[in-house]
C-alpha positions in Angstrom: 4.1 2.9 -16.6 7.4 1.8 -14.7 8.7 3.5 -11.3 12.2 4.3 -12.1 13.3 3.0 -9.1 11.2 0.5 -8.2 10.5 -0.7 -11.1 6.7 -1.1 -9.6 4.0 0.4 -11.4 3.9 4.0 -11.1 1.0 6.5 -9.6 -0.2 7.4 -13.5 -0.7 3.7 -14.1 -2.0 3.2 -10.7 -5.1 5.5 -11.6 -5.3 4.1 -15.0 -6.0 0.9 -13.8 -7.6 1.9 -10.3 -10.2 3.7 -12.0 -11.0 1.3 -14.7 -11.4 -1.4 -11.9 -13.6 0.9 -9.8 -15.7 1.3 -12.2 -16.0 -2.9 -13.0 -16.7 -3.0 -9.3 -19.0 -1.2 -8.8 -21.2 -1.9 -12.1 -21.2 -5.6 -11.3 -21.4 -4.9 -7.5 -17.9 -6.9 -6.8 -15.7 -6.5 -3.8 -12.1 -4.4 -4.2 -10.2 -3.1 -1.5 -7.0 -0.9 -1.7 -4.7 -1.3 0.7 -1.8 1.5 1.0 1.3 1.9 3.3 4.0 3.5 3.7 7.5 3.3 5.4 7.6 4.4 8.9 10.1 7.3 10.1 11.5 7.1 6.1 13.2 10.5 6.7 15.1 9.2 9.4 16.7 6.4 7.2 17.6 8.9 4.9 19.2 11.5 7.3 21.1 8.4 9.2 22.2 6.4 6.3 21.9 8.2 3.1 20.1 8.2 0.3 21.7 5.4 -1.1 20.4 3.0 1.5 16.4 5.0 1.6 16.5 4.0 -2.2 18.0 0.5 -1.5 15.0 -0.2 1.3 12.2 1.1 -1.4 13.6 -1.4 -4.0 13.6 -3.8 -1.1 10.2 -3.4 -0.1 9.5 -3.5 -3.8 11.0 -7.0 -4.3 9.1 -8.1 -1.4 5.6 -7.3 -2.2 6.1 -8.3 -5.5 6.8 -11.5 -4.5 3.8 -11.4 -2.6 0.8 -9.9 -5.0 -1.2 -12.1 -7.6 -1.1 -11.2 -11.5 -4.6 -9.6 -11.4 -3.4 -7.1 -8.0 -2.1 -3.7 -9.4 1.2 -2.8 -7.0 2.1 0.8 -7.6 4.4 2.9 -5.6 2.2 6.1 -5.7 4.3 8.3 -3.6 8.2 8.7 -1.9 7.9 6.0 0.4 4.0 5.4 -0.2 2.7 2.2 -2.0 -0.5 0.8 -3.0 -1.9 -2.7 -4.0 -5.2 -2.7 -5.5 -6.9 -6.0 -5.1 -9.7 -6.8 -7.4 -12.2 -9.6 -6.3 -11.1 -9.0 -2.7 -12.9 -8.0 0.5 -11.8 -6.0 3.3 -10.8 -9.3 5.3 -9.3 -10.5 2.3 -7.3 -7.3 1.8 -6.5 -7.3 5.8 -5.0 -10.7 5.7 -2.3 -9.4 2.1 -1.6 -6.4 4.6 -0.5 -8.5 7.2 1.5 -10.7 4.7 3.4 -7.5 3.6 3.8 -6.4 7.6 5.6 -10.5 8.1 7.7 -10.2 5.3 9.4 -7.0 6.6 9.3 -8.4 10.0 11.2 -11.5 8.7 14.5 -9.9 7.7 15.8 -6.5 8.3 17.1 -4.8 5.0 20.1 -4.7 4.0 21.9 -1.0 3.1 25.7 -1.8 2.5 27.6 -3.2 5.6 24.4 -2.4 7.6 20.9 -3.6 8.3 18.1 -1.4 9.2 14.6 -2.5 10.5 12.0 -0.9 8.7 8.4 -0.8 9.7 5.3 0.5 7.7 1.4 1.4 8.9 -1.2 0.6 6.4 -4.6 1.4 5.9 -7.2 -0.5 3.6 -10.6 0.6 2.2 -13.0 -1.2 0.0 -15.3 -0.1 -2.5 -18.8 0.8 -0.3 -22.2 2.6 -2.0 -20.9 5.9 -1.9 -17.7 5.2 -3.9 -17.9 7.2 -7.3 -14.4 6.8 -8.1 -10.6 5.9 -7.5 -10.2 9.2 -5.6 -13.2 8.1 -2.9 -11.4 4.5 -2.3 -8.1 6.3 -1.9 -9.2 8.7 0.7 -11.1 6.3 2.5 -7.6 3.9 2.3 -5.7 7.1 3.6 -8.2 8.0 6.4 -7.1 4.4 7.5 -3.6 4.5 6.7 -3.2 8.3 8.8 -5.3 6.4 11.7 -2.3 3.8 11.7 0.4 5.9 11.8 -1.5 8.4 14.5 -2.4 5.0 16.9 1.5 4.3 17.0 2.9 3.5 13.8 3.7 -0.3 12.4 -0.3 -1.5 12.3 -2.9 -2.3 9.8 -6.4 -0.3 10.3 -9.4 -0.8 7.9 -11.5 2.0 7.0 -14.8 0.9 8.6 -17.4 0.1 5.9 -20.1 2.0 8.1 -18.0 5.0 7.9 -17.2 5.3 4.7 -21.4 5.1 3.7 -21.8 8.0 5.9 
């Protein structure tokens, strides 16, 4: 259930619970929006400082966002340096506005690796459930269509899968 590391949720539990709350969603026509990041230029950290400090800035970021979700929110890290909070009972604006949140909280204080601290950055991208969602795998994709868009318009920004778009 655990991330090793992290000690966040992990990706199984992540589609356990995604899933099941996709499902509530969309049976009782309720908003939930996903909204996934990841760390910007990760590999970098790791080839400049070491391992040591990449897995000191994920249990960092972890900490942070922890601090930051609600009880009902799922927080998962789902991938290297990928994460995901789903938000049940929360629109895309309401999802927008926990992204940003995340994006001051990193901009507040640099982390801290040892005798050295690094700024880190991440790019996020947030879906909600639309008509055409059928499942967790259709709210992810549409979250990672968004989260690719960020990282492709220049890194360290929040874009939203357009509800339009994802009904096409």
């Amino acid at each position: 259930m655990r991330d090793g590391l992290t000690e966040v949720f992990n990706r199984r539990k992540f589609q356990e619970e995604g899933a099941r709350e996709v499902a509530r969603a969309t049976r009782h026509d309720r908003p939930l929006s996903l909204v996934m990041f990841d760390i910007d230029h990760f590999k970098v950290v790791n080839d400049t400082y070491g391992h040591l400090c990449g897995d000191s800035v994920l249990k960092q970021i972890a900490a942070r966002v922890s601090d930051l979700v609600r009880p009902e929110q799922i927080f998962a890290r789902v991938g290297g340096e990928e994460f995901a909070v789903l938000c049940p009972e929360t629109d895309q604006d309401g999802a927008t506005k926990m992204a940003q949140r995340i994006r001051d909280v990193f901009a507040s204080k640099p982390f801290d690796c040892g005798t050295v601290s690094i700024v880190v950055t991440c790019s996020f991208g947030i879906a909600g459930v639309v008509a055409k969602t059928r499942g967790l795998e259709d709210l992810v994709a549409d979250a990672d269509r968004a989260l690719y868009r960020a990282k492709n318009l220049g890194r360290d920004r929040i874009e939203t899968e357009p509800e339009e778009a994802a009904e096409a």
